[in-house]
N, C-alpha and C positions, 0 to 999 in steps of 0.2 A: 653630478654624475655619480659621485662616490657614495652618495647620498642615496640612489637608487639602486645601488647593487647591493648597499645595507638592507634596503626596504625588501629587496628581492631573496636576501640569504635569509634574512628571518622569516620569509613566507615559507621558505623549502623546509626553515626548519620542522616549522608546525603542521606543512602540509601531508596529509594522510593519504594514500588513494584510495579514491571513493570504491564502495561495494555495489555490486549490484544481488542485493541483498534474495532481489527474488528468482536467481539464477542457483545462488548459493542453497538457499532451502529448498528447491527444487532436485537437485543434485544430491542432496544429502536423504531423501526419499526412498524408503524402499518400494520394491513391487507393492506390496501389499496397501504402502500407504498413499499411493497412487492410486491403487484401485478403490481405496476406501474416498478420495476427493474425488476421484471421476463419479463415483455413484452419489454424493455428496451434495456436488455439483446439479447433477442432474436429476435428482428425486426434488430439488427445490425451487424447481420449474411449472411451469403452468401447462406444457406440455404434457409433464410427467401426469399432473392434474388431473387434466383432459384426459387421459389414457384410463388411467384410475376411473373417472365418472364416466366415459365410454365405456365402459367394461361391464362398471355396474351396471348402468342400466341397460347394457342389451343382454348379460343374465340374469338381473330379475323381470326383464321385461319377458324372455323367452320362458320363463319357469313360472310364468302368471299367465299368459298367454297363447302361448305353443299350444297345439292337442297333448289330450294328456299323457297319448302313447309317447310322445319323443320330448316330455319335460324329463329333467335326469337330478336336478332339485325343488323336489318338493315346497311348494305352497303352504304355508307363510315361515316356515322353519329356517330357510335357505341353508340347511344346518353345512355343505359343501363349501358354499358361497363363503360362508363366515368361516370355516375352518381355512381356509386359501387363504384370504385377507390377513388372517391372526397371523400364520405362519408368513405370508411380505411383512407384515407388523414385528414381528420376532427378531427377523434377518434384518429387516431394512433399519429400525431402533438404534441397537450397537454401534452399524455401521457407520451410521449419521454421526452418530458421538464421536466416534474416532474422527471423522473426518472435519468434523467440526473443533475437537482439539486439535489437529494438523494445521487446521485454518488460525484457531488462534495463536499457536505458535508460529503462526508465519508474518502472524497481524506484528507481534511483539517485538520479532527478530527488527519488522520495519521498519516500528514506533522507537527501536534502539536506533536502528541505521538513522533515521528522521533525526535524536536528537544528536548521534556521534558529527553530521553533515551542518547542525544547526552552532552546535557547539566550537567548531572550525571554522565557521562564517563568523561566529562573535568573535574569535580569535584575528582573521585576516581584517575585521571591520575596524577593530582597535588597533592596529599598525595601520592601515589605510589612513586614517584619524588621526595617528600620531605623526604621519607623512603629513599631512596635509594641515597641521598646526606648524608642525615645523617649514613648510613651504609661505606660512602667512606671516609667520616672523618674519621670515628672509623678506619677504614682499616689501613689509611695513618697514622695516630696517632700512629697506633700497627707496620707497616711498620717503620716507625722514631726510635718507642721504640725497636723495633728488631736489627734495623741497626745499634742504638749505643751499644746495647748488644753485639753485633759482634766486632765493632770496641772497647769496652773494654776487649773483651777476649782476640782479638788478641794482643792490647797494652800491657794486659797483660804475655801474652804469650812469649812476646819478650825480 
């Protein structure tokens, strides 16, 4: 029993409380860097995609198309078209960066958290281990002390 409260105080010692690592950088976030993940997030979608290729081609479709009274960019220039794009091109660039540096600092914080978790399991597995060598001694000891009790009864017996 004494033996288990040893095993027990030397877990407390080493034991750490665990993080919940993606609460933690979540919280440490400003507005800004939340809004740079939420568009982050969401431009690298197939949605976002879809919306992009929907767009194009119902204006280049209407500006090839349309009577000529009610095209509003010209045939084959789309000089409009391409000026809009460059500028989401512009804004949306940066954005992505940042939000993709947040991402990988959040990846890192985890790949920490991962081995600080990993590192404290190798610690409790080697006391678990050294419990349970010293429970196989005790065994083999009591096994030994059994086995001669047996062979003095039966020596005796005879």
């Amino acid at each position: 029993m004494e033996e288990t409260n040893t095993l027990v105080k030397q877990w407390e010692k080493i034991r750490t409380p665990i993080r919940n690592i993606n609460i933690e950088h979540y919280e440490n976030l400003s507005k800004l860097d939340k809004l740079a993940i939420f568009v982050t997030e969401r431009v690298g979608t197939m949605g976002f995609f879809l919306i992009i290729f929907v767009w194009t081609l119902l204006w280049l479709s209407w500006n090839i198309f349309a009577p000529l009274q009610y095209r509003f960019d010209p045939f084959p220039a789309f000089v409009l078209w391409l000026f809009i794009s460059n500028v989401i091109q512009l804004f949306l660039t940066p954005l992505i960066m940042v939000g993709q540096n947040l991402q990988g600092r959040h990846a890192e914080a985890r790949a920490e958290a991962d081995f600080e978790i990993n590192t404290q399991s190798e610690k409790e597995i080697k006391i678990i281990l050294n419990h349970l060598e010293k429970q196989n001694e005790i065994i083999e000891s009591q096994t030994q002390l059994i086995l001669k009790i047996l062979f003095h009864i039966e020596n005796a017996n005879e």
